[in-house]
N, CA, C and O atoms as a DFTB+ gen file, in Angstrom:
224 C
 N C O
     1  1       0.848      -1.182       0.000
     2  2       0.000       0.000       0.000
     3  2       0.891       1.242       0.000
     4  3       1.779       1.610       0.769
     5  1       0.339       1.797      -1.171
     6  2       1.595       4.109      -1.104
     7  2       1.184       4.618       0.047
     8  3      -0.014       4.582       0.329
     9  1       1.912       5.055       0.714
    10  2       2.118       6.034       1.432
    11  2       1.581       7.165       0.858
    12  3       1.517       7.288      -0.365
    13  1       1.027       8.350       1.949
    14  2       0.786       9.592       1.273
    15  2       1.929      10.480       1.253
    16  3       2.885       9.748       1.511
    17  1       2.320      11.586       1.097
    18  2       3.667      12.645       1.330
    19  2       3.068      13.207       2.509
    20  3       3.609      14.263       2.835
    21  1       2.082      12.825       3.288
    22  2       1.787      13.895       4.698
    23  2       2.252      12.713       5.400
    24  3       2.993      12.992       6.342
    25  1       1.975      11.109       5.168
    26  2       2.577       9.804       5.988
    27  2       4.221       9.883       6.215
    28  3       4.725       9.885       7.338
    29  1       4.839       9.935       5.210
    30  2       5.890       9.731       5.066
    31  2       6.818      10.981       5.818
    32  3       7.907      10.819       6.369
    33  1       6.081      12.231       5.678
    34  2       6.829      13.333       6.383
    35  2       6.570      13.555       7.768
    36  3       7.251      14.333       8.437
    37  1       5.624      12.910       8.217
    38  2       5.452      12.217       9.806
    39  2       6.375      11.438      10.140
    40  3       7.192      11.626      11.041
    41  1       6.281      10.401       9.334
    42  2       7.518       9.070       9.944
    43  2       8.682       9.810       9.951
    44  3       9.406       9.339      10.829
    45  1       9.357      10.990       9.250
    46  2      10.672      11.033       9.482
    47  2      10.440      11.987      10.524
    48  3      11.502      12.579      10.721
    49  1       9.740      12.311      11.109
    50  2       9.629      13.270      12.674
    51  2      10.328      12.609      13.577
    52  3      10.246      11.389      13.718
    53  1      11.255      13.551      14.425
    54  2      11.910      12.546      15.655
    55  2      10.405      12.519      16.540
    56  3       9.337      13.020      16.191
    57  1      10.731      11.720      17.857
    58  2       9.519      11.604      18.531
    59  2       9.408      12.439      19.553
    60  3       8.521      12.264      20.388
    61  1      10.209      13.375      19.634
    62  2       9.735      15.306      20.029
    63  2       9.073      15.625      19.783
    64  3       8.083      15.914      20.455
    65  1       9.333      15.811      18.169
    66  2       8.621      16.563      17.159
    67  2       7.144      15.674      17.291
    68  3       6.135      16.343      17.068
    69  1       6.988      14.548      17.559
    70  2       5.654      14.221      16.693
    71  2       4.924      14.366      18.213
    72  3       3.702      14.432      18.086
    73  1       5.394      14.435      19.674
    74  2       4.699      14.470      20.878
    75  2       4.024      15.997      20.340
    76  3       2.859      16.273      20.054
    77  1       4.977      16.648      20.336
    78  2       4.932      17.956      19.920
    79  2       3.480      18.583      19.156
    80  3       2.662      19.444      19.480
    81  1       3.624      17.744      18.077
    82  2       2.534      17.812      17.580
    83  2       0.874      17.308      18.020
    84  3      -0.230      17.801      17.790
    85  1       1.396      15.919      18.856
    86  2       0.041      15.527      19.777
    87  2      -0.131      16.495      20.612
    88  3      -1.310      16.833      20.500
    89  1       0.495      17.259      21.546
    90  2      -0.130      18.177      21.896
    91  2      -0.770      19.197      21.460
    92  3      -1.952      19.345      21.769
    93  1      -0.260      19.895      20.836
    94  2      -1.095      20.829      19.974
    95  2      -2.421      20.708      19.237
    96  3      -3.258      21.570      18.970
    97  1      -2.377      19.181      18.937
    98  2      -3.683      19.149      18.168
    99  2      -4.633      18.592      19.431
   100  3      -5.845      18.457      19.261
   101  1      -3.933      18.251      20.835
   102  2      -4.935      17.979      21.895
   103  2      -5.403      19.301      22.382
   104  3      -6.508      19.446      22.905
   105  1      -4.406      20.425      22.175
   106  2      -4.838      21.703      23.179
   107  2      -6.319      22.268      21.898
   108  3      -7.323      22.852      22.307
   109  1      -6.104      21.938      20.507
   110  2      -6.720      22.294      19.664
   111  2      -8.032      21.612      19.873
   112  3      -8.955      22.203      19.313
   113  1      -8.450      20.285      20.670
   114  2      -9.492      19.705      20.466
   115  2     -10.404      20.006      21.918
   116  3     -11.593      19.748      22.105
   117  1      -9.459      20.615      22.832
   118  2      -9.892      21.146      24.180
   119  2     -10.415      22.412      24.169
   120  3     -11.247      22.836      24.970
   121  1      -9.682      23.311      22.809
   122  2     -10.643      24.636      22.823
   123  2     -11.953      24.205      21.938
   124  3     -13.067      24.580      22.303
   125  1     -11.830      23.623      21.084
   126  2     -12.908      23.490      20.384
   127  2     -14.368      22.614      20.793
   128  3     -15.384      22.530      20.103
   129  1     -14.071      21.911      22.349
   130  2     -14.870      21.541      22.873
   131  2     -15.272      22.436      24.016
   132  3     -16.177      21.947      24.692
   133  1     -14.928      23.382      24.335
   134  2     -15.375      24.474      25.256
   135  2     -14.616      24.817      26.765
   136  3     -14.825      25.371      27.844
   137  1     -13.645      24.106      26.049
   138  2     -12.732      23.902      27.363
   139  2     -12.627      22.383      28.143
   140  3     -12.124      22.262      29.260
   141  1     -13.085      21.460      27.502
   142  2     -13.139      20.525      28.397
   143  2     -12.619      19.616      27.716
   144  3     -12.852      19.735      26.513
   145  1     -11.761      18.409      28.112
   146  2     -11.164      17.486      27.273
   147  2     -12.176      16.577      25.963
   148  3     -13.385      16.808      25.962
   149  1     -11.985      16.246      25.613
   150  2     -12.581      14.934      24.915
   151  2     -12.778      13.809      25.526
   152  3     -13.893      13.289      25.587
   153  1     -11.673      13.283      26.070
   154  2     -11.831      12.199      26.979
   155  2     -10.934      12.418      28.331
   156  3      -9.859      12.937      28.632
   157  1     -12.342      11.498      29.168
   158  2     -11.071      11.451      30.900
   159  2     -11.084      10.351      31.187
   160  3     -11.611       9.432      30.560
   161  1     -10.395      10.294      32.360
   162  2     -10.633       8.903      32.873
   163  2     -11.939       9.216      33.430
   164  3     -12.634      10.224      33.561
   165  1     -12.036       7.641      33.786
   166  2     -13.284       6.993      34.539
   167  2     -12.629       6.633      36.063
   168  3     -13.507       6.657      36.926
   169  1     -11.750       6.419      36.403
   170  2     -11.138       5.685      37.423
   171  2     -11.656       4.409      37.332
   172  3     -12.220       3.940      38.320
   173  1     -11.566       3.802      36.369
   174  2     -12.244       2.310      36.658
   175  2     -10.922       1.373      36.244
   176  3     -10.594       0.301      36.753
   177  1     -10.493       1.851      35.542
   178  2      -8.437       1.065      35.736
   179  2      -9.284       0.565      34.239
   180  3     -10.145       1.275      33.721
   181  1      -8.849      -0.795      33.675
   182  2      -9.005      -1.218      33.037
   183  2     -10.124      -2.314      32.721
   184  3     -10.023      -3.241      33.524
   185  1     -11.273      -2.517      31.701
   186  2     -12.617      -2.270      31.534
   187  2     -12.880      -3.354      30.544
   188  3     -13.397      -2.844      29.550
   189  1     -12.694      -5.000      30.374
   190  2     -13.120      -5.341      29.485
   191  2     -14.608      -6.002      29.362
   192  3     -15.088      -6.895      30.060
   193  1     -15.235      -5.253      28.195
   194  2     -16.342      -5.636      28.196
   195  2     -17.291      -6.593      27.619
   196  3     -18.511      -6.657      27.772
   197  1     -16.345      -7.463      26.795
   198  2     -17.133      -8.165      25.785
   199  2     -17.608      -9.650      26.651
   200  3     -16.919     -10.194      27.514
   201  1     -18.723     -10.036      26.248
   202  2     -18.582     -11.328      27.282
   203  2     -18.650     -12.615      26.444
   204  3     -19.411     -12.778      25.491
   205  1     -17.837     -13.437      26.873
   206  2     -17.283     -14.579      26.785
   207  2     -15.780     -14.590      26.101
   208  3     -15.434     -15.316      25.169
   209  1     -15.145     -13.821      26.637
   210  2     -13.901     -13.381      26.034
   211  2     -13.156     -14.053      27.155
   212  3     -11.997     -14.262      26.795
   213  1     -13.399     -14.485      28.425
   214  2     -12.921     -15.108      29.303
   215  2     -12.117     -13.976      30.133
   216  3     -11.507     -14.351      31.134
   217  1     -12.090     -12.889      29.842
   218  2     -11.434     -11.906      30.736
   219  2     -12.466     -11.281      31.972
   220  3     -11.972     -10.676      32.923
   221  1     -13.658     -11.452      31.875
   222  2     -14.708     -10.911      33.207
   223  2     -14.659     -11.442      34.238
   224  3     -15.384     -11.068      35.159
């Protein structure tokens, strides 16, 4: 499968640069929700829900 030229100029980001960029587009998704994150925790730790997966 091609790569796009926006894929490929990501992958050569050190992983500064690309945290870098997760933040920004998180502070970007916190104003645009009114100030409030997108997602929080729950405090519930870890949550599997499917049943008969043998993990409940």
């Amino acid at each position: 499968m091609a790569q796009s030229k926006r894929d490929i100029a990501y992958l050569k980001l050190s992983n500064e640069e690309k945290w870098e960029i997760m933040m920004r587009v998180n502070k970007l998704a916190i104003a645009f929700n009114n100030g409030r994150p997108i997602k929080k925790p729950q405090g519930k730790g870890i949550v599997f829900n499917q049943k008969g997966n043998g993990l409940i």
